[in-house]
Each structure stands twice: as structure tokens, then as C-alpha cells.
C-alpha positions as CSV (number, residue, x, y, z in Angstrom):
1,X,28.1,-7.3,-7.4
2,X,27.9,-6.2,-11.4
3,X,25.4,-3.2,-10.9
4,X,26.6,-0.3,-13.3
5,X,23.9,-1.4,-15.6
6,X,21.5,-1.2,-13.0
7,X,22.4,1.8,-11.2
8,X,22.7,4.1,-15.1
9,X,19.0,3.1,-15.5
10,X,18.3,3.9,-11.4
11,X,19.7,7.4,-12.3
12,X,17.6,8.4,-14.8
13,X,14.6,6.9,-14.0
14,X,14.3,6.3,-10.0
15,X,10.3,7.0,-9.9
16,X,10.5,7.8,-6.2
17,X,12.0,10.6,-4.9
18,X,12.7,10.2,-1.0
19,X,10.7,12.4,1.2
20,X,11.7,14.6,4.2
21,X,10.7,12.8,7.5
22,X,10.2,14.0,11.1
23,X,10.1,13.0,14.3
24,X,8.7,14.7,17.6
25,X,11.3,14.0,20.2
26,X,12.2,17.4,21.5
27,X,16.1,16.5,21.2
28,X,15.5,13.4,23.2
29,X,13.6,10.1,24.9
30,X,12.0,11.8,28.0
31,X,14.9,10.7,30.4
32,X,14.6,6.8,29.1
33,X,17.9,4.9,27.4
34,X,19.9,6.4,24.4
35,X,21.2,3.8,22.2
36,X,24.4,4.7,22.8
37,X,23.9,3.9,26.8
38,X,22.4,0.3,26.2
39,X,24.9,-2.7,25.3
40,X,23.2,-4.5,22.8
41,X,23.4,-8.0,24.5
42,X,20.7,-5.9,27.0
43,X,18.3,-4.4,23.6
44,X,16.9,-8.4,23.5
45,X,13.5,-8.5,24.8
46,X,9.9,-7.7,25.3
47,X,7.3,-7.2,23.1
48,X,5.9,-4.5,21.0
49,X,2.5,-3.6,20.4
50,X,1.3,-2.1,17.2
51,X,-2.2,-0.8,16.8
52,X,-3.7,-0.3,13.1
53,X,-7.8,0.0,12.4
54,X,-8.1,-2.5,9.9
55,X,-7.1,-6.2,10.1
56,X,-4.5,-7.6,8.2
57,X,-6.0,-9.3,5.1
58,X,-3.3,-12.7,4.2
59,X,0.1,-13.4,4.5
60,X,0.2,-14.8,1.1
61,X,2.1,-12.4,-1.1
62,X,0.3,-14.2,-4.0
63,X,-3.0,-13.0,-3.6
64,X,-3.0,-9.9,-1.2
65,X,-3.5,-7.0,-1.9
66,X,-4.0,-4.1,1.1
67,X,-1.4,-2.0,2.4
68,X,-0.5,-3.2,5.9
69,X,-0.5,-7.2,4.6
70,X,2.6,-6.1,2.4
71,X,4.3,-4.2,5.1
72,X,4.0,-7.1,7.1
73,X,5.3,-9.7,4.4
74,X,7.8,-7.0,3.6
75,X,9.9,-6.4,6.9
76,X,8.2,-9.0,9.7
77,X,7.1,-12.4,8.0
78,X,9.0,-12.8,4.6
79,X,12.0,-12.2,2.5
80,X,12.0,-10.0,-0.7
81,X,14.9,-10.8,-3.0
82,X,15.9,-7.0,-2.7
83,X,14.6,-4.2,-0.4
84,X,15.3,-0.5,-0.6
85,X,17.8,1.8,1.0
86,X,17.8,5.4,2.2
87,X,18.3,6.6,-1.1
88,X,15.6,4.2,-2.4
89,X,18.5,2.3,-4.1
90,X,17.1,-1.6,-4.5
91,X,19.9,-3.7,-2.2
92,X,20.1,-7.0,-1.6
93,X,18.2,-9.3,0.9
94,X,17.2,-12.7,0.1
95,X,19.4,-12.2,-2.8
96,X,22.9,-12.0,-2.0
97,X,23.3,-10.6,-5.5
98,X,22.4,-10.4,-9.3
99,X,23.6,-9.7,-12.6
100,X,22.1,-8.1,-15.7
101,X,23.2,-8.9,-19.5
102,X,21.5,-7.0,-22.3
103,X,20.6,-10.0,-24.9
104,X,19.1,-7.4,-27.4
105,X,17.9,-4.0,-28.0
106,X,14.8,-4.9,-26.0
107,X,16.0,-7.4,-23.7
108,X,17.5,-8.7,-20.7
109,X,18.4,-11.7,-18.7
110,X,18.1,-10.6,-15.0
111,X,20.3,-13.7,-12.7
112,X,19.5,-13.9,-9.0
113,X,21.8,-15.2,-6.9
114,X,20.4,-16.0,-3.4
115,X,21.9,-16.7,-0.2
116,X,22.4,-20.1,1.1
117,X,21.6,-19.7,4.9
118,X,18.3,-18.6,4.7
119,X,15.6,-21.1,5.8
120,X,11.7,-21.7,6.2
121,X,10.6,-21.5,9.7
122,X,9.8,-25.2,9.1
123,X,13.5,-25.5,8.3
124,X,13.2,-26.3,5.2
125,X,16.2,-24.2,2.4
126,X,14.5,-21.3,1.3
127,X,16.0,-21.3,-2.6
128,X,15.3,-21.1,-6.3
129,X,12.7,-23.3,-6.4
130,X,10.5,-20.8,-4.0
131,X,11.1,-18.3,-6.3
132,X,10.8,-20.2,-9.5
133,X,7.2,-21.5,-7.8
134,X,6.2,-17.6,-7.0
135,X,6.9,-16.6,-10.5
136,X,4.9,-19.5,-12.1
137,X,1.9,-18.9,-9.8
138,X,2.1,-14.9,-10.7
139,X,2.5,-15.8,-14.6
140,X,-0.8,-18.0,-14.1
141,X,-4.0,-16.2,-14.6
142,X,-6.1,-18.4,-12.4
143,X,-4.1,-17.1,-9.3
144,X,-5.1,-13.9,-10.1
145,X,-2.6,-11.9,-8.9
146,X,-3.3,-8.7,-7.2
147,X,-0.2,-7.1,-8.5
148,X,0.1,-7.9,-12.3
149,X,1.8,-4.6,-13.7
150,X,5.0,-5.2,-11.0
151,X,5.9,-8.0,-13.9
152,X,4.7,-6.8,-16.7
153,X,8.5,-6.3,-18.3
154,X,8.8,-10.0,-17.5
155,X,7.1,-11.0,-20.9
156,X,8.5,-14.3,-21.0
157,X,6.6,-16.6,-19.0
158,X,9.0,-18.9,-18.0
159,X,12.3,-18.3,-16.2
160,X,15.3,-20.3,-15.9
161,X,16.6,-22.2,-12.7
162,X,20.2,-22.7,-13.2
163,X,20.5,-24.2,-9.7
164,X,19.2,-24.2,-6.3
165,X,20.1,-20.9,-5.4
166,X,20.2,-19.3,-9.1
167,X,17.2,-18.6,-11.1
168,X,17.7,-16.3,-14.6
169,X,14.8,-14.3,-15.8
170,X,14.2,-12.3,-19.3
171,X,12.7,-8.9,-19.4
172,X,12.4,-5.9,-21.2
173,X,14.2,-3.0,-20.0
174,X,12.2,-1.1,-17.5
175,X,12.8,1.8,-15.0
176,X,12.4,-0.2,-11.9
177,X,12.1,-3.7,-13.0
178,X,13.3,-4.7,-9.6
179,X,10.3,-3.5,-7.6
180,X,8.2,-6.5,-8.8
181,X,10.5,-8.9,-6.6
182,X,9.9,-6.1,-3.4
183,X,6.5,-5.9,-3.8
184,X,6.5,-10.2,-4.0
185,X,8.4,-12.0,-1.7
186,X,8.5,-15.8,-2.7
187,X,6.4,-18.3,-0.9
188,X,7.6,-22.0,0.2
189,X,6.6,-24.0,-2.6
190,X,7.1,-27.3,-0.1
191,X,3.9,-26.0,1.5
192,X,1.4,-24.2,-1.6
193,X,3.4,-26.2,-4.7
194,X,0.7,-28.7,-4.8
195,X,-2.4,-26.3,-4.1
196,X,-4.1,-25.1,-7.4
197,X,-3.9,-21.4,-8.7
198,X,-7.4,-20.4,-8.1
199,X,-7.6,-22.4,-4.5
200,X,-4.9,-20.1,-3.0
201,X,-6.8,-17.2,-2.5
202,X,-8.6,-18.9,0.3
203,X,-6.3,-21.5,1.8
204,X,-5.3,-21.5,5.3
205,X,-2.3,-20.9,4.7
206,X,-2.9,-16.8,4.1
207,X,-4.7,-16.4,7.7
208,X,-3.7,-20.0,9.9
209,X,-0.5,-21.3,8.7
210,X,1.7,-18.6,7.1
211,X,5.0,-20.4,7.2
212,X,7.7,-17.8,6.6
213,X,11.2,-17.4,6.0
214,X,12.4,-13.9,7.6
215,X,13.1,-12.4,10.7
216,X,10.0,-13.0,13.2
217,X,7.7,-16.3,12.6
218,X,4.2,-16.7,12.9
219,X,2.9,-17.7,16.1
220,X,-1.2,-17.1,15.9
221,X,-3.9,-15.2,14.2
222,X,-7.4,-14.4,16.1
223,X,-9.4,-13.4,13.7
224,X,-10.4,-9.3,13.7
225,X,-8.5,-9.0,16.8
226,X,-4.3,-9.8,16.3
227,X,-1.8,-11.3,14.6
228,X,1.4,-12.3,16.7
229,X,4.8,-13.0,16.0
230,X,8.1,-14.0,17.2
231,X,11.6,-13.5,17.1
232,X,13.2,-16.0,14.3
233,X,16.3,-17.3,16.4
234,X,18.0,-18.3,13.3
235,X,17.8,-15.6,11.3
236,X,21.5,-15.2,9.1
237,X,23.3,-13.3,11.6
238,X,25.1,-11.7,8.0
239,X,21.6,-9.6,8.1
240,X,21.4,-9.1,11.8
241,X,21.1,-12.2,13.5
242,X,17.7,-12.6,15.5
243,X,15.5,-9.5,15.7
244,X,16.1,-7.5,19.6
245,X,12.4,-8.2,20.1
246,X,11.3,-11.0,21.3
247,X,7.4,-11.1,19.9
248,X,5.3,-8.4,17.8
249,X,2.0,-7.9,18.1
250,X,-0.4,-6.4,15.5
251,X,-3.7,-5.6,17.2
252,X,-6.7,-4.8,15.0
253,X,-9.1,-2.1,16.6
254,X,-11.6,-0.7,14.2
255,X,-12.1,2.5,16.3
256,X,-9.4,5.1,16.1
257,X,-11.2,6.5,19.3
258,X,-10.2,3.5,21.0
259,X,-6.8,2.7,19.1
260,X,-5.9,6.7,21.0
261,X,-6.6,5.3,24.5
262,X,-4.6,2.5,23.6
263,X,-1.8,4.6,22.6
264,X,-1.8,6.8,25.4
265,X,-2.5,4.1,28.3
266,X,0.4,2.3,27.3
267,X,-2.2,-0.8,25.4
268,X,-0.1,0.2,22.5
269,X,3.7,1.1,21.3
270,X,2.9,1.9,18.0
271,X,-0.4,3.6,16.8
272,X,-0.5,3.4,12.6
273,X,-2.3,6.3,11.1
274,X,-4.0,8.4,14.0
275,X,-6.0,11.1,12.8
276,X,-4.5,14.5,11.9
277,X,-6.9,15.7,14.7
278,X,-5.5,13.2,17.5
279,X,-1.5,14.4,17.3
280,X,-2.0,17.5,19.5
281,X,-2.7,14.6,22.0
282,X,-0.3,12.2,21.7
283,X,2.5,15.3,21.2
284,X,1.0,16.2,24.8
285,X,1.6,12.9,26.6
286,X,5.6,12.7,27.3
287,X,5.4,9.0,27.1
288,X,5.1,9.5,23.3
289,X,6.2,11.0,20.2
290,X,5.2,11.5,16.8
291,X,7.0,10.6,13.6
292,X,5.4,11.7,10.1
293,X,6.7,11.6,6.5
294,X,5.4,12.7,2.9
295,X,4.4,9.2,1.3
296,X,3.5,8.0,-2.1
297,X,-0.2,8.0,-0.9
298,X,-3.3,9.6,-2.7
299,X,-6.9,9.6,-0.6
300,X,-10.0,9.4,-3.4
301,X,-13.2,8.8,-4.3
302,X,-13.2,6.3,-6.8
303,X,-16.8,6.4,-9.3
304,X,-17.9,3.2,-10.4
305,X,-17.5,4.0,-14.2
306,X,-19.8,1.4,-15.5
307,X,-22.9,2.8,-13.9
308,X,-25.2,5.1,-15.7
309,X,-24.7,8.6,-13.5
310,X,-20.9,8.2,-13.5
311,X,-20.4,6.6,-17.0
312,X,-19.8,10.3,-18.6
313,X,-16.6,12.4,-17.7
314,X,-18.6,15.4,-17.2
315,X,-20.1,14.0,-14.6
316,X,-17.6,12.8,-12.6
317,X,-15.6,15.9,-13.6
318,X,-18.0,18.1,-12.5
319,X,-18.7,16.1,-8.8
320,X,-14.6,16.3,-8.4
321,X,-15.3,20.1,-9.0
322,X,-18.2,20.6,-6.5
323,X,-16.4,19.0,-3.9
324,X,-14.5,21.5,-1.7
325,X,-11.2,19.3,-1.1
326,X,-9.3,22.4,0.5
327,X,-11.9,22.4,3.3
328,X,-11.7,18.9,3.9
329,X,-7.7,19.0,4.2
330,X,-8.0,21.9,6.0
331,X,-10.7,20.2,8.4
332,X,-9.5,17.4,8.6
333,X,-5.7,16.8,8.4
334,X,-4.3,19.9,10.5
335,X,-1.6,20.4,8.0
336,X,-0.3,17.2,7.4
337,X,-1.6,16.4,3.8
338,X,-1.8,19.1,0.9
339,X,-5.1,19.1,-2.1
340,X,-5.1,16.1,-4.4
341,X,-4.6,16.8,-8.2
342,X,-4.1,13.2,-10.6
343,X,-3.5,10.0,-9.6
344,X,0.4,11.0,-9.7
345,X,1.4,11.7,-6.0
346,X,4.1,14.5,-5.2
347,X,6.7,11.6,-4.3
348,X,6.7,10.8,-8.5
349,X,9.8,12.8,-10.1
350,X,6.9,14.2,-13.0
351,X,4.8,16.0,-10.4
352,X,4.3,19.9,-10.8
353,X,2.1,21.9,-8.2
354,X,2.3,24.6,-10.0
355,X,0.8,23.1,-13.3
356,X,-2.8,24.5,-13.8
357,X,-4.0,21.8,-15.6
358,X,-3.8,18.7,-13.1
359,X,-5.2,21.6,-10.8
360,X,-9.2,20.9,-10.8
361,X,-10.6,24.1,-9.0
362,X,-13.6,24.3,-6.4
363,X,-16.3,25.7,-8.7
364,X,-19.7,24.5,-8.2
365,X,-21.2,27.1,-11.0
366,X,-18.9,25.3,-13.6
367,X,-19.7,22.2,-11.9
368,X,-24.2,23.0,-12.4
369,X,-23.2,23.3,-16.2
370,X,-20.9,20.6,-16.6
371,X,-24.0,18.7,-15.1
372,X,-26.8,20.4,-17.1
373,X,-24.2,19.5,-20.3
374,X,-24.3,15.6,-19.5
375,X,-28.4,16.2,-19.2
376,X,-28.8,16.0,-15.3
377,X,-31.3,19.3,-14.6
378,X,-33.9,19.3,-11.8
379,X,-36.9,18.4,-13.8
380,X,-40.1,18.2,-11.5
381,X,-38.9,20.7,-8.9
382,X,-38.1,18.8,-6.0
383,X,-34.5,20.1,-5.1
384,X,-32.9,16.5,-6.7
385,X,-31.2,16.4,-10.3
386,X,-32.7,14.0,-12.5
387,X,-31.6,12.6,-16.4
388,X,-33.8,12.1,-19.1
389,X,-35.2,8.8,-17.8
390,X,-36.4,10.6,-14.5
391,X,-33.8,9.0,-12.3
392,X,-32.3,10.8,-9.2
393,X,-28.6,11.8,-9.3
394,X,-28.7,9.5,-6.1
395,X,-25.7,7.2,-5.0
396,X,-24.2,5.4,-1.8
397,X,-21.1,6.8,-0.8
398,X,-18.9,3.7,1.1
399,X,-15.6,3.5,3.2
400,X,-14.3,1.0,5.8
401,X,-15.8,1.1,9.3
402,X,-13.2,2.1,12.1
403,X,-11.5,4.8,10.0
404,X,-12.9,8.0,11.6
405,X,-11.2,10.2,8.7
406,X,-13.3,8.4,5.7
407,X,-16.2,8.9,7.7
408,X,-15.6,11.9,8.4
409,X,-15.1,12.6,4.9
410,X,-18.2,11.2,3.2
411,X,-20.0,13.4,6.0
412,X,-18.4,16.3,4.8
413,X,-18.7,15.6,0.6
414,X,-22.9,14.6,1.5
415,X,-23.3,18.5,3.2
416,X,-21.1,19.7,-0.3
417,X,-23.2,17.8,-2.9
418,X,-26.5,18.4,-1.4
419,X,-27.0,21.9,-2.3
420,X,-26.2,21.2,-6.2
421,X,-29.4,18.7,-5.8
422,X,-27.1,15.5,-5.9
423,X,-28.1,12.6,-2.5
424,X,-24.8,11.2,-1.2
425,X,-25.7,8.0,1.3
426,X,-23.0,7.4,3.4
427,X,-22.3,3.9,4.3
428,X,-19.6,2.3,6.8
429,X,-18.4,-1.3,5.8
430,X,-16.4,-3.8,7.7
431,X,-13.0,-3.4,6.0
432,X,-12.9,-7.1,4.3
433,X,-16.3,-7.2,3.5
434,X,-15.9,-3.6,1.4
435,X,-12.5,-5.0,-0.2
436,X,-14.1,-8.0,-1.6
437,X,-17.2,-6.1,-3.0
438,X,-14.4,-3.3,-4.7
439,X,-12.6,-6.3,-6.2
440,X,-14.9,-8.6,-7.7
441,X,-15.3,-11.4,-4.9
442,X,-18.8,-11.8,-3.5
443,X,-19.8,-15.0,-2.6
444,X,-18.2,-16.3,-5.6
445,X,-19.9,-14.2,-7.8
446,X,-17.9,-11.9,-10.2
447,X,-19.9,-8.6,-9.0
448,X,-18.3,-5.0,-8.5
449,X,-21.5,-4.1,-5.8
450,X,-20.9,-0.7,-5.4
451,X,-21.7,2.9,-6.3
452,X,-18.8,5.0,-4.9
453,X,-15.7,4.4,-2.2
454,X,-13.8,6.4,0.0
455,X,-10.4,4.5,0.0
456,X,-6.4,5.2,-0.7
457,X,-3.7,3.7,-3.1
458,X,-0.4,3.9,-1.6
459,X,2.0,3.7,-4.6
460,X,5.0,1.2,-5.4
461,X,7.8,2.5,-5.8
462,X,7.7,2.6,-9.5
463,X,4.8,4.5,-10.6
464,X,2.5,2.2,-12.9
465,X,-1.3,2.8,-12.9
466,X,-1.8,-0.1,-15.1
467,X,-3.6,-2.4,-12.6
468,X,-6.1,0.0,-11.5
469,X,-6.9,1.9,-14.7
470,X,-5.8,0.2,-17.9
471,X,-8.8,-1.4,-19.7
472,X,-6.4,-4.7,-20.1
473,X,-7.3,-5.4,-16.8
474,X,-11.2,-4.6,-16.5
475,X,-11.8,-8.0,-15.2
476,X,-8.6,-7.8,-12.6
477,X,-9.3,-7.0,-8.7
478,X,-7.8,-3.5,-8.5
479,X,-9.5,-2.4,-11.4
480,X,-12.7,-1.4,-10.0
481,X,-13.6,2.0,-11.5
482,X,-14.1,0.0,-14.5
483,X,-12.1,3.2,-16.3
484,X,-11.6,2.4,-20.3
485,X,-9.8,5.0,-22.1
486,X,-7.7,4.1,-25.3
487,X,-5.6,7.4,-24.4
488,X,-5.2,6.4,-21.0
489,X,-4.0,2.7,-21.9
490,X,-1.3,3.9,-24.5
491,X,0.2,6.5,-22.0
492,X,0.3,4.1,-19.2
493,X,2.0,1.2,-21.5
494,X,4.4,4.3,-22.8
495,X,5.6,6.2,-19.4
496,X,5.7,2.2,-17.8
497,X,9.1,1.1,-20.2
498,X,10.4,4.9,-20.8
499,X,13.9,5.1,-18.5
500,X,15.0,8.7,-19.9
501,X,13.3,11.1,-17.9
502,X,13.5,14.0,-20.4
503,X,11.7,12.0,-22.9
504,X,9.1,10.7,-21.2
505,X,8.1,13.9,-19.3
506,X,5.6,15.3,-21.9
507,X,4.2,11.9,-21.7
508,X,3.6,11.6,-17.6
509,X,2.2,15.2,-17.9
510,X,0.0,14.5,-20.2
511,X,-1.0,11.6,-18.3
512,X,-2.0,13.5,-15.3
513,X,-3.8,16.4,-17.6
514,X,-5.7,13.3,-18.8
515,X,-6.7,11.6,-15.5
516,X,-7.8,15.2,-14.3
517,X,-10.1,15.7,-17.4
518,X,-11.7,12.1,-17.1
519,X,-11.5,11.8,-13.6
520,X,-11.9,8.0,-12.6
521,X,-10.8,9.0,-9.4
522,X,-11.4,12.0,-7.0
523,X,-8.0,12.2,-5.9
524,X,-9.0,14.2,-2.6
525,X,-5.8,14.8,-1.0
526,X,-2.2,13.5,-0.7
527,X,-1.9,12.6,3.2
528,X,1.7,12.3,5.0
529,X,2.4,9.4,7.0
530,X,1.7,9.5,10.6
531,X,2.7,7.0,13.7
532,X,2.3,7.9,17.7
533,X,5.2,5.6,19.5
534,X,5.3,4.7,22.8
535,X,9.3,6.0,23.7
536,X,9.9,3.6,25.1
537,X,10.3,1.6,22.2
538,X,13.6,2.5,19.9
539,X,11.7,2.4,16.7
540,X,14.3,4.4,14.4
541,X,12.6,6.9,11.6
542,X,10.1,5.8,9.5
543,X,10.4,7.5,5.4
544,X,8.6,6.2,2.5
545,X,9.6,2.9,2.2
546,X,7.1,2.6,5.2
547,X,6.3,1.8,8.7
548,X,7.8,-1.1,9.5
549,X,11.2,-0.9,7.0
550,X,13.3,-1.4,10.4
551,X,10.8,-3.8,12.7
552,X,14.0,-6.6,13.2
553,X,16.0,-3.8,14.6
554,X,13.2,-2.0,16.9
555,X,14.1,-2.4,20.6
556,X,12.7,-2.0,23.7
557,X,14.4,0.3,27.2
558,X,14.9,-3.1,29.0
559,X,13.7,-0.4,32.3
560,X,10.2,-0.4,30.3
561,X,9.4,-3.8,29.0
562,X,6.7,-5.8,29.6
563,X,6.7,-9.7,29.6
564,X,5.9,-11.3,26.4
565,X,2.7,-13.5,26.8
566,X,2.1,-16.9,26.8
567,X,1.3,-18.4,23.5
568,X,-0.9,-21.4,24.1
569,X,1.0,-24.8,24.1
570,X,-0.1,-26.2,21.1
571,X,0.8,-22.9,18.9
572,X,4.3,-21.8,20.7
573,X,6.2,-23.7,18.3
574,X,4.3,-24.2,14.7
């Protein structure tokens, strides 16, 4: 496959730099099978467990837009045209290969060429036409498309199918302009081609009927409770043939007390996230071990921008600076995480820890003055700041329910704040129901209905902040800070095209010096990835690509496996 053009611009512009992982197995599996000691006609079988506290939003790549749904589409459900290797090199998956011709001094024709045994669990070719279909439905603005700035070097709106398993787009140069076909993986147009852009957000199809094309099928989805899936029998054996499991199971259990006892009862193989505080009791049960990794996530509080108290930069400076986020890493994450900065996470090539000015110091005497500068004093004595109106420096502080961390979290910044005469309200949401309120979907109505959120963005692989803080996209479901910053817009359109790093350096670090100063977000801490595992189950190392990168080749001590239930008769097959 033609890739010199490709891998020159890789080279000086991979954003991602792959992070040190670990795993504690203490030189072993606790007496159970080594891979080496299992044929692999005996690793088929069983089913494995995996344990998350929120529920898996859709299984339509179109219009979803947490974390765990992409894993999911990513590595269980779907086919990406490319994935990502070790070396976060992009590699070829659904397509078998591609070519790149520079047209002009600001273009490209990008040519896909996909394989031609991969097929819909319906049966049905998965080819061009899928991905012709996807790209039309992310060009149209009524679909609304989570994930708008993955195709932003794909100016021209209309790409050209050469045949069934060929399809040629034109783009701008652009340091990763692969990632946009990781982050999407096409979706059968023979089942959503005829359903209109702004119905798709809501059809079945996301939560019911996902019909996919990779390596486990969908089976059934009970609603705040699990997801199952199956082994895809036919999967091209030139990727690995059919997956060694037999079924996956993604449980939701919005309590992470629960999601423990699960873990350590043998109700779960795989326990997504635990708390920092809960390893010392996982490492203690020889059942299990933990694996970690640094990750391209960033934990925040992100300020409504459009309301009154947080609408000046003082302000929300001045809250980031009364907020002890040492003490809540140091609480809370029992080393595995290190003090926020910007929005740029220490996976991104331009990050600098020991830069003073993306470094926003605990200082609650600069953060009284910062507030008495933007006019909030305590004017009738009564222990609460107040602006010249007479209204309270008063705001509810949100974050999903089941995520004992966040809670934990807004807790902790409520005690901090309260002395400086600032009243924090902590609220717990159901994790949907928050999402849809963040992104400007209540009950139809276009309606950002809150004051402040304890969330996380876990970064793509290229490093683009344009969905979630360029004013181009006010309106857009990620943007919902509501941050507008002329400054900000140019440097994110800059550092998004800019493939030499040495060029574009004074422009990310001015970047970060500028999200610091405005401070849209809190960015409280950078977190590493955690997962408890059952040892029972051969899960292989997990690394910034994710959690799941390796699901199709997880598989279970055939000593230790437990019989894959029952589906009921009428969904066994669909």
C-alpha cells in the first residue's frame, strides 16, 4: 500500500504520543493457563462480563457522542476503515488499503480501497456505498453530527464512488486526516438510507436494532441494565476469523460500590474505571489484577459561559484558582492522575509541565481580588458574594449519578468555595438525562439547562478543540460552555491544518496560555486509565487507544468459563 505520503506527514505531526502502560500480574495468572499452554482451537468460548457505571448511549456512530458508545462501535459492533497500531500508526481494517495524490498546494484526493469479504450481520456486502451514505449524512447539518471537526479537512462536500468497494475523497492536508474515519465507522445504508437526517438521532436503530458489520453482533439491549453481544461467525478470517468469545456482555451499574462487589464476586470480568480508592482492593483479591495507562483524558468543570456569574474570565479564572485541585488528586486518585493545566492533555506532543503559564496556582487571595475586580463583594454582610444587582454568587454544581469520584468531587469543590462566600449546590443526574441537558436536547427544545458540570473529554487522537470551544459551533451539541473567543477560534483553525511541529509549537502554547487565562473549563486533573480484570480472562494490555482495542482476541481459561446464557428465542438470531 502507497503510504510514504502518509507516513512523512505521521512523522511530524502524530498528535498522540503513546503512553507507558501497566499491568498488576506479579509475573503471572495466579496458577491459571498461559497462552502459550492453551491450543487455540480450546481459547473458543464463554462469556465475558464487563462492568461500566454509565449505560451505553447508541450504536449509531452518526449521532453518538459518549466515550464507551465509541469504544464499543470501535472494536465490538462496527468496522472503522482504519484503526491504530501500537505505535498509533493508522492501519488498515475495513479498508484493505488507500492512496493519497496531492492535486494542489492545498489539496488531496484521499482513495479507499475496502475489502470485499466484509458483510452486514444481515448479510448484506458492507461496501462504498455504506461509506459514501455515512459521509453524506455527516456533511448534512440536520444530522447533527456529534463529531464535526474529525472532517473538517474534508471541505468538499461530496466524495466520489469509483465503484463498490472504492470511494475517493478531497481534503486539505491535515496532520491526522485519517482519524475522522476511526472515530466514524460507516453505517448500512440498506437499513438508515431512507430515514431522514434529523430522525436518526432517535430511531431504533441506535438502542434496538444496531445491525453491524464487525466481529461480535448484536443480540439485545435492556434498557439501563446491558447490552449483549455475540461472536460474528463469519468474520474475514484475514482479520482473525470469529472472535475466541463466544458473547460479551456490557452491564450497566450506576453504583461503583456495587460495580466492586461485582468485580470481586466474580459478577464481573472486567470492571471500567474503578475508583483510585478501590485498587488496593481489587490488587488484594488474587482472582484479579489491575491494568492502568496514561490516556488522553482531562476531568473539568465546565462554566456555562452564557450566564451572568460566569460570563467574565475573571470569574471563572478566579473559581479555577480557589479550587484546591492538588487536594482533590491527592484525595482522590491515590496517584493515578497528576493536576490539570489547559485543555491540552500530557498525551499531546506540545505539552510542557514545567511551563508556568498553563500552570494556574491554588491562591484564594488572588482569587478574592480577581472576584472583587469583576464586582462580586459581600455587600449586606451575610457571608455570600453578591454583584451590583444584589444577586448571590450562587450555582448548581451537576455530574452523573453512579460515578462516586464526581460526587465526590463536587463535595469537595462546595467545602473549597464556601469560605470565599461563593454556594456550590451539588446535584447527581441520571447520566442520559445530564448529557441531553449539556447538549441542547430537552424535550425538543434547544435549551443548555445548566449552571456548571463535573464531566471528562477523552481526546481523539488528533488534538482539535474545535467542537467544544470554537464559536463556529455555538449551536453544536459539544459546545456547551458556550465559550466565544475570536483568539481562541483563529488558534484552533491554525494548530488544526499545521503538520510541522516546529512551526506550529508557538501556536499550541499559546493556545494553552490562552485557555488557562479564559478558562472555559476547570481542567481539574488528567486521570490514567484504570480496569480491574477477572484473570481469568486473557484480556491483553490495554494503552491509549482504549479499553476494548483487542475485545475479538480476549479469551477465556476454558478451566474458568461459565456458560453463555440463553438469549430468548425470538432475539438469538436478529
Amino acid at each position: 500500500m502507497p503510504r510514504r505520503t502518509l507516513r512523512n506527514l505521521l512523522a511530524c505531526s502524530c498528535l498522540v504520543m503513546l503512553a507507558a502502560c501497566g499491568r498488576d500480574d506479579g509475573g503471572g495468572r495466579g496458577g491459571e493457563a498461559k497462552a502459550g499452554e492453551v491450543p487455540d482451537s480450546l481459547k473458543y468460548g464463554g462469556t465475558a462480563t464487563i462492568g461500566s457505571f454509565s449505560d451505553l448511549q447508541s450504536m449509531n456512530s452518526l449521532v453518538s457522542s459518549d466515550y464507551y458508545s465509541s469504544q464499543v462501535q470501535q472494536y465490538v459492533l462496527f468496522m472503522p476503515l482504519v484503526k491504530y497500531d501500537a505505535e498509533l500508526n493508522p492501519v488498515p481494517w475495513l479498508a484493505e488499503r488507500w492512496d493519497t495524490v496531492r492535486v494542489a498546494g492545498d489539496s488531496l484526493d484521499l482513495t479507499f480501497h475496502l475489502r470485499r469479504d466484509v458483510k452486514w450481520h444481515d448479510g448484506v456486502p458492507t461496501t462504498a456505498r455504506d461509506v459514501l451514505f455515512t459521509f453524506d449524512r455527516i456533511m448534512d447539518p440536520k444530522t447533527a453530527f456529534p463529531n464535526a471537526s474529525s472532517f473538517t479537512p474534508y471541505y468538499n462536500p461530496k466524495a466520489q464512488l469509483l465503484d463498490d468497494y472504492t470511494i475517493r475523497f478531497r481534503l486539505r492536508p491535515h496532520s491526522d486526516f485519517l482519524d475522522a474515519w476511526f472515530q466514524a465507522p460507516p453505517m448500512p445504508q440498506h437499513v438508515l438510507g431512507k430515514v431522514k437526517p434529523e430522525e436518526l438521532l432517535n430511531h431504533p436503530f441506535g438502542t434496538q436494532s444496531p445491525t453491524g458489520n464487525g466481529p461480535f453482533r448484536f443480540v439485545r439491549h435492556l434498557a439501563n441494565q446491558e447490552w449483549v453481544f455475540e461472536a460474528n461467525r463469519d468474520f474475514p478470517k484475514g482479520l482473525g476469523g470469529r472472535p475466541y468469545l463466544d458473547r460479551v456482555v456490557y452491564r450497566n451499574i450506576p453504583e461503583m460500590t456495587t460495580l466492586l462487589t461485582e468485580l470481586l464476586t466474580g459478577g464481573l470480568d472486567v470492571y471500567l474505571a474503578p475508583r483510585p480508592s478501590q485498587v488496593a482492593q481489587i490488587r488484594a483479591n488474587p482472582a484479579l489484577e489491575v491494568n492502568h495507562t496514561s490516556y488522553r483524558q482531562w476531568v473539568y468543570i465546565g462554566w456555562n459561559t452564557a450566564l451572568p456569574q460566569f460570563r467574565d474570565a475573571r470569574v471563572r479564572r478566579a473559581l479555577s484558582m480557589a479550587i484546591n485541585r492538588q487536594q482533590i488528586v491527592d484525595a482522590l486518585l491515590y496517584g493515578f492522575g497528576d493536576v490539570g493545566r489547559s485543555t491540552v492533555t500530557p498525551a499531546h506532543w506540545s505539552y510542557d509541565p514545567r511551563d508556568p503559564q498553563t500552570q494556574l496556582p491554588h491562591d484564594t487571595a488572588g482569587a478574592r481580588r480577581l472576584l472583587a475586580e469583576a464586582g462580586w463583594l459581600d455587600r449586606n454582610r451575610d457571608g455570600v458574594l453578591e454583584d451590583a444587582q444584589g444577586r448571590p454568587l450562587r450555582f448548581r454544581l451537576e455530574t452523573n449519578q453512579g460515578n462516586d469520584t464526581r460526587k465526590d468531587i463536587i463535595e469537595i469543590v462546595q467545602a473549597q468555595l464556601k469560605p470565599l462566600g461563593i454556594v456550590v449546590e451539588p446535584r447527581l443526574v441520571e447520566w442520559n438525562t445530564l448529557t441531553a441537558r449539556l447538549q441542547n436536547d430537552v424535550g425538543g427544545e434547544r435549551k443548555r439547562d445548566y449552571d456548571a458540570v463535573v464531566n471528562s473529554w477523552v481526546d481523539y487522537f488528533r488534538k482539535d478543540d474545535r467542537d467544544i470551544l470554537h464559536s463556529a459551533n455555538l449551536e453544536r451539541p459539544f459546545q456547551y460552555v458556550q465559550f466565544s473567543n475570536p483568539r481562541a477560534d483563529f488558534l484552533i483553525d491554525t494548530t488544526g491544518v499545521m503538520t510541522d511541529r516546529q512551526a506550529a509549537l508557538p501556536f499550541w502554547k499559546e493556545y494553552q496560555h490562552l485557555m488557562v487565562r479564559e478558562s472555559p473549563y476547570t481542567v481539574l486533573y488528567y486521570p490514567r486509565r484504570i480496569a480491574g480484570v477477572n484473570r481469568r480472562l486473557h484480556y491483553g494490555e490495554m494503552d491509549t487507544r482504549g479499553d476494548l482495542l483487542n475485545v475479538h482476541r480476549w479469551w477465556l481459561d476454558p478451566s474458568a468459563r461459565r456458560a453463555a446464557p440463553r438469549p430468548p428465542a425470538d432475539t438469538a438470531n436478529k
